[in-house]
Every structure is written in C-alpha cells, then in structure tokens.
Backbone as CSV, one residue per row, in Angstrom:
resi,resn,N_x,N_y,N_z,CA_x,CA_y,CA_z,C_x,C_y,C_z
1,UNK,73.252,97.757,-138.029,72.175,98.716,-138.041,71.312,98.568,-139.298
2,UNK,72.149,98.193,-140.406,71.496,98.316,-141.479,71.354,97.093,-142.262
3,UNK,71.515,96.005,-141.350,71.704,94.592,-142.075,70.490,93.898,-142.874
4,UNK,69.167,94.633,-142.566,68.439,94.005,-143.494,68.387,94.310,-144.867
5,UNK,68.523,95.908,-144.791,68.747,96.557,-146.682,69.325,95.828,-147.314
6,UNK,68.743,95.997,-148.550,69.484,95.061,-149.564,70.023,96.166,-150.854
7,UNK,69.177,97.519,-150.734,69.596,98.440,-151.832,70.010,99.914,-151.407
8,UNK,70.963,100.103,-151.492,71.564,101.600,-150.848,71.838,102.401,-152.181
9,UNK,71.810,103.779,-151.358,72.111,105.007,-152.815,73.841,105.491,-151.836
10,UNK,74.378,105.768,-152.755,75.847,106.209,-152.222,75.277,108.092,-152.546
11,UNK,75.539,108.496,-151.182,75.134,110.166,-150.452,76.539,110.926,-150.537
12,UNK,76.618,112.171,-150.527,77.877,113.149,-150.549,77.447,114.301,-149.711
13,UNK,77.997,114.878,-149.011,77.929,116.050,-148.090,78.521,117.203,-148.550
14,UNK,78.298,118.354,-148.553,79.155,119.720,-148.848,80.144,119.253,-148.361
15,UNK,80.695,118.884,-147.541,82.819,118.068,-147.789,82.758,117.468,-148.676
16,UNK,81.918,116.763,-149.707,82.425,115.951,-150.547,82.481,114.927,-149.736
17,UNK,82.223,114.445,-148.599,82.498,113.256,-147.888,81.151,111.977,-148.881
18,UNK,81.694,110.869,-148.806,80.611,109.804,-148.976,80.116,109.341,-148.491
19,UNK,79.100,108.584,-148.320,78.631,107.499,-147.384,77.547,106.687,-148.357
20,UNK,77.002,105.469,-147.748,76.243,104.446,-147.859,74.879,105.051,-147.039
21,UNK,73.507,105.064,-148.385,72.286,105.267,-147.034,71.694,104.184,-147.961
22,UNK,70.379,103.317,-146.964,69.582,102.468,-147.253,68.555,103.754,-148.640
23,UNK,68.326,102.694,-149.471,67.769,103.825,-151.042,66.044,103.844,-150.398
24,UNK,65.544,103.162,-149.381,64.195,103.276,-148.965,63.829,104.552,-148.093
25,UNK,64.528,105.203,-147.691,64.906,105.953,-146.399,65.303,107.106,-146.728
26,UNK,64.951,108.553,-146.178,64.619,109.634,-146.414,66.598,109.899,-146.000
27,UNK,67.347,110.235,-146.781,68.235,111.227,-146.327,68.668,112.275,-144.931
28,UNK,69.586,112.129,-144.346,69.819,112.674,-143.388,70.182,114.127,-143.768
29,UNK,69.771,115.084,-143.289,70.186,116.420,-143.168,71.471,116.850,-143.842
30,UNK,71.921,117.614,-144.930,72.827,117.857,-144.954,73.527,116.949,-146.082
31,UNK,73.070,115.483,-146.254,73.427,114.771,-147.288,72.438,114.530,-148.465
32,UNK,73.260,114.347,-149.351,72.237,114.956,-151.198,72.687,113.287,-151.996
33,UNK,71.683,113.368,-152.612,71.954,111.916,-153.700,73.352,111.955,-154.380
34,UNK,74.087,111.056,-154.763,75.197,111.095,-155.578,75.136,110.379,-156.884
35,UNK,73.415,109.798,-156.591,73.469,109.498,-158.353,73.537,108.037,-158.481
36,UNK,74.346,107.158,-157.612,74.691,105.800,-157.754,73.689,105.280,-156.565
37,UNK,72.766,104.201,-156.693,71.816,102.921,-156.306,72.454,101.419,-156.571
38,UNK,72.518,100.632,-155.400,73.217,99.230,-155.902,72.944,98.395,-154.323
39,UNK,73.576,97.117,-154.424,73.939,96.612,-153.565,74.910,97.108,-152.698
40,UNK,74.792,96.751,-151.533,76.173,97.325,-150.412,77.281,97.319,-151.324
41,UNK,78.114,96.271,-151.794,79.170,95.795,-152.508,79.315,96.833,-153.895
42,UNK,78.558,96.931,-154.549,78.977,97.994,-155.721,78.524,99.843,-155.008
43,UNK,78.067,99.717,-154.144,78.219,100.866,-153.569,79.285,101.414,-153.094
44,UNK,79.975,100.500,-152.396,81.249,100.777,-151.930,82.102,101.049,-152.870
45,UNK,82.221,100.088,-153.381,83.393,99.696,-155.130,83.230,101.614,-155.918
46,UNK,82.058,101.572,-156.280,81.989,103.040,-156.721,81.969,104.288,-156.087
47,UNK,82.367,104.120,-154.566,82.543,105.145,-153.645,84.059,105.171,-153.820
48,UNK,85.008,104.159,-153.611,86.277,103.521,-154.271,86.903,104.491,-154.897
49,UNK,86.092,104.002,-156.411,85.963,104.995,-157.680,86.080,106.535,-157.533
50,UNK,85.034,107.080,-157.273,84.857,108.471,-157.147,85.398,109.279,-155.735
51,UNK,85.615,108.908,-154.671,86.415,109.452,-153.661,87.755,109.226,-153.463
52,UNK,88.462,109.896,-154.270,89.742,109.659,-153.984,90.503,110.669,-153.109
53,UNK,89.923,111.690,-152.966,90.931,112.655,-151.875,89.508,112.555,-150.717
54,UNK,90.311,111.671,-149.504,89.352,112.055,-148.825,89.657,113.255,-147.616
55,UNK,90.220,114.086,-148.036,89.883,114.969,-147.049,88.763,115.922,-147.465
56,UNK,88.046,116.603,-146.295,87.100,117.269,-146.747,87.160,118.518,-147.186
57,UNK,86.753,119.450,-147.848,86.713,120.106,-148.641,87.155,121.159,-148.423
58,UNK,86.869,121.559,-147.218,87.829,122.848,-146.510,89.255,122.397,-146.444
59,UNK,89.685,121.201,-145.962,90.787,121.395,-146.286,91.877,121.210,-147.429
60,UNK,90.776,121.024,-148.602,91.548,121.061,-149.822,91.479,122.540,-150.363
61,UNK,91.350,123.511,-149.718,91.341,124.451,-150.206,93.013,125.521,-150.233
C-alpha cells in the first residue's frame, strides 16, 4: 500500500497503540504525531524502543 514512501512519522492512539504513517499524508482520525520521522527501518526500530507493553491502555489499567 505504501511501497512508494520513503519517509514515515511513527503515530500513537489514545491506547498508546503505534503505527507507521507515510510523513506526507494527513493523519488518520484519532492518531497524533509521536515525535519520531525516519525511514520505514528506523521507524520500526524506535517503535521497538518505545512500545513495550503492547496492550492497550484500557487494559493496563
């Protein structure tokens, strides 16, 4: 879907969930910047990094 991007921003949701969005491209509903811009590859690596409990947020409560 997204094979031509070459620069993504790593996104977070009120779960705290992560994801990968293309950095050209308006945000989907509901998901907010997380601050980190890179290649696919260090996007991931620092999603890695910073998501370590992935359950979502309700149920870490």
């Amino acid at each position: 879907m997204f094979e031509h991007v070459t620069t993504f921003q790593v996104v977070r949701n009120d779960e705290g969930q992560h994801s990968l969005w293309p950095a050209d491209r308006d945000r989907p509903a509901g998901w907010h910047a997380e601050g980190f811009t890179g290649p696919r590859d260090e996007c991931l690596a620092h999603i890695d990094e910073v998501w370590t409990d992935l359950r979502p947020k309700r149920s870490r409560r």
